[in-house]
C-alpha positions in Angstrom: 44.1 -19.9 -37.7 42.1 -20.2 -34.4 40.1 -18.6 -32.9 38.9 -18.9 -29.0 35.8 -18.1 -28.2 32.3 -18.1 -30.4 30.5 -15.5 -29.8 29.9 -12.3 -31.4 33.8 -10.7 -31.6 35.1 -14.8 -32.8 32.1 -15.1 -35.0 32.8 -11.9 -36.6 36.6 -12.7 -37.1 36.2 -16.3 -38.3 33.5 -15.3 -40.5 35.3 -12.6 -42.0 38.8 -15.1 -41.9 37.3 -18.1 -43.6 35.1 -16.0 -46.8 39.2 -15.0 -47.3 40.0 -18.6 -47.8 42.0 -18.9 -44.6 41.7 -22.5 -42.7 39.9 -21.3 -39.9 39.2 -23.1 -36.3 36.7 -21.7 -33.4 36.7 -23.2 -29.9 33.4 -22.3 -29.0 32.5 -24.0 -25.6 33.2 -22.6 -22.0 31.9 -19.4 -19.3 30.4 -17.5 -22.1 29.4 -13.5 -21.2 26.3 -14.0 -24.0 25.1 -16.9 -22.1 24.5 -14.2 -19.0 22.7 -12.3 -21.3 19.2 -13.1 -20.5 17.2 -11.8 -23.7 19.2 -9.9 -27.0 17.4 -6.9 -28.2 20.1 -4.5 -29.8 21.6 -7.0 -32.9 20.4 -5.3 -35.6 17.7 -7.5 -37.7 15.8 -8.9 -34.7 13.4 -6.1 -34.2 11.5 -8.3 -31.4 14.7 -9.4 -30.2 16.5 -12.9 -30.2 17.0 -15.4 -27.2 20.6 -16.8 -26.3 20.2 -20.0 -27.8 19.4 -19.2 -31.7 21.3 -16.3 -31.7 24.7 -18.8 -30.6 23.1 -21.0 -32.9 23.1 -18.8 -35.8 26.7 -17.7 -35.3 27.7 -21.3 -35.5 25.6 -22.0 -38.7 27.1 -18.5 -40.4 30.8 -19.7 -39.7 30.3 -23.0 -40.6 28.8 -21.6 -44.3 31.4 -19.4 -44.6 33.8 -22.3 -44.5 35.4 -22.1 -41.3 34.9 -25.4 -38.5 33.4 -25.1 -35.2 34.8 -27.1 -32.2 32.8 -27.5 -29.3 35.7 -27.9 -26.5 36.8 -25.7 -23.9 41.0 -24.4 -24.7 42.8 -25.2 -22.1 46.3 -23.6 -22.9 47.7 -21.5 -25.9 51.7 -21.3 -26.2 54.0 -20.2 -29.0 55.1 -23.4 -31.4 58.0 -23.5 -33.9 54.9 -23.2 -36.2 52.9 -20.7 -34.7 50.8 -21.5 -31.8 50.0 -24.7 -30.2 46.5 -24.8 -28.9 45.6 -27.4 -26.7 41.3 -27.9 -25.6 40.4 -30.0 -22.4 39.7 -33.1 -24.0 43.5 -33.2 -25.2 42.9 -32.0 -28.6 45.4 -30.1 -30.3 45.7 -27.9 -33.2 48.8 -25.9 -34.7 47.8 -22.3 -36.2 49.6 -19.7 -37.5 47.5 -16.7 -35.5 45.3 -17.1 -32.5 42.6 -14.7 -31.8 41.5 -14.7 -28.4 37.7 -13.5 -28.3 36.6 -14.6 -24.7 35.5 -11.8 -22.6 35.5 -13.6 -19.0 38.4 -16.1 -19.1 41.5 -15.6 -20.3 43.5 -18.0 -18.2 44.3 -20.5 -21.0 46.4 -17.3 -22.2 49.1 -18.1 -18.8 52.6 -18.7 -20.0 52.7 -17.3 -23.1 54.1 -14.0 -21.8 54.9 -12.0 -18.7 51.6 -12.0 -16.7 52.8 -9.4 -15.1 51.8 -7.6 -18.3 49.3 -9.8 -19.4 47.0 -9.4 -16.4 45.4 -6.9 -14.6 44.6 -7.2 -10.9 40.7 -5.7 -9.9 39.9 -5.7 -6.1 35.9 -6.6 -5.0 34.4 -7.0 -2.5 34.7 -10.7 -2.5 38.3 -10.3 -3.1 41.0 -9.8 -5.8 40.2 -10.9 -9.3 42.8 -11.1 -12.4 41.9 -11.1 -16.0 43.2 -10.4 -19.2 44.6 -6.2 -19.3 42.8 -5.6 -22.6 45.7 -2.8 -23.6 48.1 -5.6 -23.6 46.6 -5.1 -27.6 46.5 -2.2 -29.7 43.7 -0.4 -31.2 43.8 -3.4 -34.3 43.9 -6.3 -31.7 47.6 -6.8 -32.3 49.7 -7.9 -29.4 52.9 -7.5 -29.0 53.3 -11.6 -29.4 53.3 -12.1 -33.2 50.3 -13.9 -34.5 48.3 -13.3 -31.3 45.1 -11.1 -31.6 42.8 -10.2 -28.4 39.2 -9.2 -30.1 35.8 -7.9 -28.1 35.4 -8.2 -24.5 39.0 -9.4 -23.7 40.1 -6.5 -25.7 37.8 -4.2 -23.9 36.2 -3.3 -26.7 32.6 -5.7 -26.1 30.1 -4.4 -23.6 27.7 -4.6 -26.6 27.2 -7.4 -28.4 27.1 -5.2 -32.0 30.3 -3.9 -30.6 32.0 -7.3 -30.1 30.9 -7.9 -33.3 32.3 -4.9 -35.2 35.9 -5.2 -33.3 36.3 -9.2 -34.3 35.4 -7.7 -37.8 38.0 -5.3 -37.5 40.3 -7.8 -36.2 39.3 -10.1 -39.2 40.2 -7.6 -41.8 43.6 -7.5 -39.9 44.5 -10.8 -40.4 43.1 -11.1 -43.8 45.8 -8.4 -45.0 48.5 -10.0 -43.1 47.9 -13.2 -44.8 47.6 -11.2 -48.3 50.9 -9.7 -47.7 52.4 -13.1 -47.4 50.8 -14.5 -50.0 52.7 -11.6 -52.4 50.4 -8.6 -52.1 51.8 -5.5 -52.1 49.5 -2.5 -50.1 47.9 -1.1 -53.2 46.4 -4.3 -53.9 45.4 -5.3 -50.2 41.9 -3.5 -50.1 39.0 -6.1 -50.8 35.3 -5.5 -50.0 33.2 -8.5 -49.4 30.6 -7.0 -51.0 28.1 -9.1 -53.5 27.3 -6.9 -56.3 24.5 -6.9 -58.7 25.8 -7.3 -62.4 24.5 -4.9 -64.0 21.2 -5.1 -66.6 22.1 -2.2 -68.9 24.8 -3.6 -71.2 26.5 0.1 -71.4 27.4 -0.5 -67.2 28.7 -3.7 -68.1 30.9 -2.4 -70.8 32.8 -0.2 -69.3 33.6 -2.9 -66.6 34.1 -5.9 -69.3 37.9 -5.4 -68.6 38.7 -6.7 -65.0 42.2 -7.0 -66.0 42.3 -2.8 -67.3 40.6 -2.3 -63.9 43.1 -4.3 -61.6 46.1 -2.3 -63.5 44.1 1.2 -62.8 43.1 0.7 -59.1 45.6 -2.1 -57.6 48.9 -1.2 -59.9 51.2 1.5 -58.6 52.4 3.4 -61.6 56.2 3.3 -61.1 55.8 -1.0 -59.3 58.4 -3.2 -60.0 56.4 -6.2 -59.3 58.1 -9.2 -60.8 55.6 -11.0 -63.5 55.0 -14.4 -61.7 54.0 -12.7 -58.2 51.7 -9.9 -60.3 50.1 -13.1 -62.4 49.7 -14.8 -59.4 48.1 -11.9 -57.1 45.7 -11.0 -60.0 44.5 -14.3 -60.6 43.2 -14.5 -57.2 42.0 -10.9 -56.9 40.0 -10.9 -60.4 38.7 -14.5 -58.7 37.0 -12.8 -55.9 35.8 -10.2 -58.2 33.9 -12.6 -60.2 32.6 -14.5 -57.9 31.3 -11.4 -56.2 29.0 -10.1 -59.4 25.6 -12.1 -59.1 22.8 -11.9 -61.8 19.2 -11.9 -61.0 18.8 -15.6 -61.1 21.5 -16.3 -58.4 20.3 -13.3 -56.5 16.7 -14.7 -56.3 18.3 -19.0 -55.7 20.4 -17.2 -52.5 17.9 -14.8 -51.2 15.5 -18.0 -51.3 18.2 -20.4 -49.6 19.2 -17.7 -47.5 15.4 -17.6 -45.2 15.7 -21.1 -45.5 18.3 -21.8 -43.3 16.9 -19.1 -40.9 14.1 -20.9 -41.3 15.9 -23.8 -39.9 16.6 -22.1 -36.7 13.1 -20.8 -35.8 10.3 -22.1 -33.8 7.7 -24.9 -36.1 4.9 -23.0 -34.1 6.1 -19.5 -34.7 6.5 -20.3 -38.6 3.2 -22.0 -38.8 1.4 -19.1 -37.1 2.9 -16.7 -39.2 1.9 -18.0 -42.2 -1.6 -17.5 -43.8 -4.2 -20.1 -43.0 -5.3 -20.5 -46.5 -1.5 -20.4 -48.0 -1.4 -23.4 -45.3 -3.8 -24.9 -47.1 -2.6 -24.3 -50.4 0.4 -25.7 -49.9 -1.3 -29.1 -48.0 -3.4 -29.0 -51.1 0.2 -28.8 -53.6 1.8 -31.8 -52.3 -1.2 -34.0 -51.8 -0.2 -34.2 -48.1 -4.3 -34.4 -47.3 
């Protein structure tokens, strides 16, 4: 899939896209409304606040871990494909997807052509004149348009005059997607809830008893009592499901090696001087001292 647009809404999406295991594209370059933004002080986690540049920076590190690619071109046109969507940037690239989501708040014109822009865009009179953009309830509440595969998400949806907003409607979109490619992939709607949520196994070996039996557990919570599931696509739904599931249980040890990786590459994003002033003079020292750097 691709998605246009990189900030917080297409961030969101792709991240929550890619940790799914879907091939995932952003085309993150072009009149950005974050770039307006002069200073960010309402994203939850930067109590001081965040400027433009490490806060775009960070998005593009937190797809890019979560396995999804970042393109920096500008998309120049999106039009339905025998495959999907063709999706062509600037620079002449182009790139076949299955669903588009279209996460740019301020231009939507690469969007002309694909259907009746008579019902695609809005007209707003200013001063200066007339303006067009994107109608934002040309999608519905879930960021589904009435073109198949195509998803509006934030701003263009109207749903982004905050960036934490943005954010939580390009999650919402995410999740959207993420079922729709479950249900092709054979799940049936018992089975599509999944919570990417990284759970601590637990230490008292009672807990962990009663949930030794992932494969007692997927009957119980994802297995409609009266299904008629044929074997293969029930084998082949569970395998994947009871995947996730075990990759999401994490034991001390791995929750200490990620919580460690995890400030260093924020670290990597931060200021030399800001680090080096927040650190203790004499734990400076200690750790010149360590690697015989003196």
């Amino acid at each position: 899939m691709v998605v246009v647009g990189g900030g917080p809404a297409g961030t969101a999406a792709s991240i929550c896209t890619a940790r799914d295991g879907l091939d995932t594209v952003v085309f993150d370059r072009g009149d950005a409304s974050l770039d307006r933004c002069a200073f960010v002080e309402t994203y939850p986690g930067f109590p001081g606040g965040v400027d433009v540049e490490t806060l775009r920076a960070l998005f593009v590190d937190h797809v890019r871990a979560a396995g999804g690619d970042v393109v920096a071109e500008t998309v120049s046109e999106v039009r339905e494909h025998a495959d999907g969507f063709r999706v062509e940037a600037e620079s002449g690239r182009v790139v076949v997807a299955d669903r588009v989501v279209a996460a740019t708040t301020l231009d939507g014109d690469y969007l002309r052509g694909i259907a009746d822009e008579d019902e695609l865009f809005t007209t707003h009179v200013r001063e200066t004149g007339t303006h067009e953009r994107v109608d934002g309830s040309y999608a519905d509440a879930d960021g589904r348009t009435p073109i198949d595969g195509l998803f509006f998400a934030g701003g263009l949806a109207d749903r982004g005059d905050q960036v934490l907003l943005a954010a939580a409607d390009g999650m919402r979109v995410g999740r959207e997607i993420v079922h729709e490619a479950r249900r092709e992939f054979g799940y049936w709607e018992a089975a599509l809830p999944h919570m990417d949520w990284l759970r601590r196994v637990p230490g008292d070996a009672a807990d962990w008893e009663e949930e030794r039996s992932w494969e007692e557990w997927f009957e119980y919570h994802r297995l409609p009592d009266d299904h008629d599931i044929d074997a293969a696509r029930l084998e082949r739904v569970k395998e994947r499901e009871l995947a996730f599931v075990a990759a999401a249980r994490l034991d001390d040890a791995e929750i200490t090696r990620r919580a460690a990786a995890g400030q260093r590459r924020l670290a990597a994003h931060l200021d030399d001087d800001a680090l080096l002033d927040a650190v203790d003079d004499e734990r400076l020292c200690e750790y010149v001292r360590e690697r015989d750097l003196v």
